[in-house]
N, C-alpha and C positions, 0 to 999 in steps of 0.2 A: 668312738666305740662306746656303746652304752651295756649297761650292766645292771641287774635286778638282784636289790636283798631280798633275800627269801627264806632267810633263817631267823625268826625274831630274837634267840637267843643270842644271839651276839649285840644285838640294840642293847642299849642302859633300859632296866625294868621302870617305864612308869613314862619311857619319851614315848614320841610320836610316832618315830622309828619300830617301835616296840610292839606296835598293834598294826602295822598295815604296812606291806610291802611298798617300797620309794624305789621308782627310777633315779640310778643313778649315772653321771656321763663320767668313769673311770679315768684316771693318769693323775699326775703330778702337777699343779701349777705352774707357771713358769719361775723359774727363779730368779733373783738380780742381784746386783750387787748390796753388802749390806755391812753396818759395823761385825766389829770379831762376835760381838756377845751375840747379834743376829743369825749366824754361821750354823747348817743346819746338823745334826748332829746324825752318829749311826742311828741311834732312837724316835730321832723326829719322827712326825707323826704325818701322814701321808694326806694330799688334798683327795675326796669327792666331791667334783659339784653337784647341788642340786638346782635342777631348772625353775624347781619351783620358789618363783621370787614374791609374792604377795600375801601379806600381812598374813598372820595369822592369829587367832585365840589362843589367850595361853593357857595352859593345864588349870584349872580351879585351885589348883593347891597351892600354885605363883599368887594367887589373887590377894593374901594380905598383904604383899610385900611388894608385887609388882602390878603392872598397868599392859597392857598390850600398846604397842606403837603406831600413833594411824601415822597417815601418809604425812603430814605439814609437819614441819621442822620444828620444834620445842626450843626456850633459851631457858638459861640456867635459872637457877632456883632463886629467890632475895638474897640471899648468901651467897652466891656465886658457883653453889656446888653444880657439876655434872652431872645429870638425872639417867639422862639417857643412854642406853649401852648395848652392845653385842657382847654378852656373855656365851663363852664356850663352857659347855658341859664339862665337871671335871675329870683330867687326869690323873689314873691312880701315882702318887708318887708314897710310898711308906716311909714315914719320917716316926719312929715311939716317939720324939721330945723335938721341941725346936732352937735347943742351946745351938745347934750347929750350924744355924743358917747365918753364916760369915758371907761376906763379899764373895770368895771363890764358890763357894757352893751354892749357891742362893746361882748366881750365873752361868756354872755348868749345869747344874739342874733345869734354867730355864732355857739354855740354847740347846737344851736334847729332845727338848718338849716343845721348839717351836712347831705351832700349827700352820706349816706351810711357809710359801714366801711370804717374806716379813712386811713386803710394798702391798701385797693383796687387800682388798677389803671383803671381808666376808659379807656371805648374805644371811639375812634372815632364813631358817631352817638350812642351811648349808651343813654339809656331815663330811664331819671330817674319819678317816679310816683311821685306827689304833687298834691296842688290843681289843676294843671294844667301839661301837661306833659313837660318836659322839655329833652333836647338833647344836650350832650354833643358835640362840636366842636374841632376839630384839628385844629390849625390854624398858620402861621406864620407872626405875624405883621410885617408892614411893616416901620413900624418906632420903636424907640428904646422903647418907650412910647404903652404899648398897649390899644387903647381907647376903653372902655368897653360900655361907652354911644355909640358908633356907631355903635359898637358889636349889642348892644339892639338893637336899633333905625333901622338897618338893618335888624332885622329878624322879626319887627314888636311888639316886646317884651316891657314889662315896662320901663324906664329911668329915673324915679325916685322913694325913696323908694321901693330899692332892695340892692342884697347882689349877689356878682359873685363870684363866686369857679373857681380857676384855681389851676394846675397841669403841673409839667413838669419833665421830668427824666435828670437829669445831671450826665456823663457819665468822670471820671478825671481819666488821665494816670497814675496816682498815690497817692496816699495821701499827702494831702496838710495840714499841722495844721496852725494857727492862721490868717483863713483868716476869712472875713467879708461878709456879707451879707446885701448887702444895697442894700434899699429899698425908693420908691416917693411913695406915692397914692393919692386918691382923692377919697372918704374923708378916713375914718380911714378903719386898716387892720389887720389883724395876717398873719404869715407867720412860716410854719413849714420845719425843716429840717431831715428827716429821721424820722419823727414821733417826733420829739420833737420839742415844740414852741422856734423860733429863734428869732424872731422881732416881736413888736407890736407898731401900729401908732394907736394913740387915739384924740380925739377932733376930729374939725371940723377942716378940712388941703386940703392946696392945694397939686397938685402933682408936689413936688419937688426931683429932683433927687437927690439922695443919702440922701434921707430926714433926713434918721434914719440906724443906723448899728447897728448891733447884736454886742452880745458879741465875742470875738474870740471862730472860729468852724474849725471843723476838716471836710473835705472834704475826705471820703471814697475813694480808689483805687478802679476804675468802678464805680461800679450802686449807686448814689442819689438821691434821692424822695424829689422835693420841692413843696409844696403844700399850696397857701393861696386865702384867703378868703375879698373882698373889699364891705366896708357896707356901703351905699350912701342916703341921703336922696334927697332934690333938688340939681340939677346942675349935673354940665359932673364925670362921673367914667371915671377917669385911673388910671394905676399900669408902674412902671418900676422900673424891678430886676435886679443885677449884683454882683458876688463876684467880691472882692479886697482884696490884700495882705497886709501884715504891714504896708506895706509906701504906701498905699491906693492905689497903681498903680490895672487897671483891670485885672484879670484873662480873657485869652481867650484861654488858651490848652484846653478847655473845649469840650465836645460834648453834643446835647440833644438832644432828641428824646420823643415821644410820645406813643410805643408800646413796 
């Protein structure tokens, strides 16, 4: 059953949403099974697909910070960082301070604010329904560091007291075991690998590279699903991701892609 925005005031001021009516195909994604922190909450945030699946331009005001996504699969950076991503527009979440993002709260706040099933892979311009609509973005930043405040601040969106969702598919020639997953943000994060939680940054934290590393993970032969989530009260949102081997040297055999 299909469905038409046609109010642009409920779009974020300055998306795409926001200047021209999008077919939308209405209902819920399918759900599946998933960790507790996955578990969708009374607040979660409801799927619309959109059908429209092909590249698009991005706003000019992404253009110091980001790239638009063509079609061929990108590999990580000489450092090993992860460039490429599906950023969701953010959710208001109101935090004055970020003394209080401990392990519990940092976790209920992000299992209320899952964007749909947790298995799903979003798509490029994909709108998700909340109190306001929001759009997901392909994107390739252009530093190793992806700045999520500018992200915002560019599409006219909130920049403080929010929560950004990002996504990216990591693609390895072969199974890799006991590599690492390190992790900066700004402020606290969860970070999943294939459906199970890898890393978690709590407190109030700057975005430092290679903040925090998971425990040894095994990197799948092809397709892996890395999926996290940065909860910010005041100040700038960034994230910068990278696996590393034993002797903490980067991985970069890597490929990522977004479809």
């Amino acid at each position: 059953m299909t469905g038409l925005i046609i109010d642009r005031r409920r779009a974020p001021r300055g998306s795409l949403v926001h200047w021209a009516c999008v077919p939308l195909l209405a209902g819920l994604s399918p759900g599946t099974a998933a960790e507790p922190l996955a578990t969708l909450g009374p607040d979660s945030i409801a799927v619309v697909a959109d059908p429209q699946t092909a590249a698009r331009p991005i706003p000019p005001a992404l253009a110091p910070y980001f790239t638009a996504v063509p079609d061929a699969a990108t590999t990580p950076d000489r450092d090993g960082f992860l460039r490429r991503w599906l950023l969701l527009e953010p959710i208001a979440k109101p935090n004055r301070t970020n003394t209080g993002f401990t392990a519990t709260y940092v976790r209920q706040a992000l299992a209320a604010s899952q964007p749909g099933s947790p298995a799903a892979i979003p798509r490029d311009g994909q709108i998700k329904e909340a109190a306001a609509l929001l759009r997901w973005h392909a994107l390739d930043s252009k530093g190793f560091d992806v700045k999520l405040f500018d992200f915002a601040k560019a599409l006219g969106a909130p920049t403080y007291g929010v929560i950004f969702w990002a996504v990216t598919i990591v693609d390895s020639p072969r199974e890799q075991r006991d590599v690492r997953l390190a992790v900066g943000s700004n402020a606290a994060s969860i970070w999943w690998l294939n459906g199970t939680e890898a890393v978690g940054l709590f407190n109030d934290r700057r975005m430092v590279m290679d903040d925090v590393l998971s425990d040894r993970l095994t990197l799948r032969k092809g397709r892996n699903v890395i999926r996290g989530a940065v909860i910010n009260g005041p100040g700038l949102s960034s994230f910068c991701v990278r696996f590393v081997d034993e002797a903490g040297r980067p991985i970069t055999d890597l490929t990522t892609h977004v479809r």
